[in-house]
N, C-alpha and C positions, 0 to 999 in steps of 0.2 A: 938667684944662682944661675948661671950661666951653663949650659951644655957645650960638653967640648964633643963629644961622639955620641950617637945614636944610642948606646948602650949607658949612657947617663939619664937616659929620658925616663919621663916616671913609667910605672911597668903598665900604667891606662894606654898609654900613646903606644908603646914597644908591640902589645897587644893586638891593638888591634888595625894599628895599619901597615903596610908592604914598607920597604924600605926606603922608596923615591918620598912615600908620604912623611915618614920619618924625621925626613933631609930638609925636607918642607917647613915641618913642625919644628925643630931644634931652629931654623935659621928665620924664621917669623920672630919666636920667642926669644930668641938673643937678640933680636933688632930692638924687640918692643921693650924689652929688660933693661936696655942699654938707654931707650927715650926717657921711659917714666920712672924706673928707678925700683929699688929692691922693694920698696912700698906699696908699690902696684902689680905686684907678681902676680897675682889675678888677674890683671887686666894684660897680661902678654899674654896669656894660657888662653884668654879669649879669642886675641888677634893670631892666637900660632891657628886651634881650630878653624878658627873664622881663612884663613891662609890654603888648607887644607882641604875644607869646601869648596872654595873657588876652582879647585882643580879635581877632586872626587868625587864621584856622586857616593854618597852611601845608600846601599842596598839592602835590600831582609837578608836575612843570615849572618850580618856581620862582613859583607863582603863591598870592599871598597874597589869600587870602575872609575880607571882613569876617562874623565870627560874628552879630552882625544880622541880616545878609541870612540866613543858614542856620536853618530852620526846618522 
């Protein structure tokens, strides 16, 4: 299933990241949904986190810092 807006995303993602992460997430998972097919919709949820990382650090508390900012 594809996400048309941020407030389609499952309420794990809505949760607990800011909204640039979100945009992140949704548009990894549509790319990877779109590669391998409704069959592997586990494996997009992988590549959207895995997407996600690459640009957030996650922190204790639940608190995600854009890698940007850290310098």
């Amino acid at each position: 299933m594809l996400y048309a807006t941020n407030a389609d995303l499952p309420m794990s993602v809505r949760k607990f990241l800011p909204a640039h992460g979100q945009d992140i997430y949704r548009a990894a998972f549509n790319d990877a949904y779109a590669h391998y097919g409704p069959e592997h919709e586990a494996i997009a949820h992988r590549i959207a986190w895995a997407a996600v990382k690459r640009r957030y650090l996650h922190r204790a508390a639940g608190i995600w810092v854009d890698r940007a900012r850290v310098a």
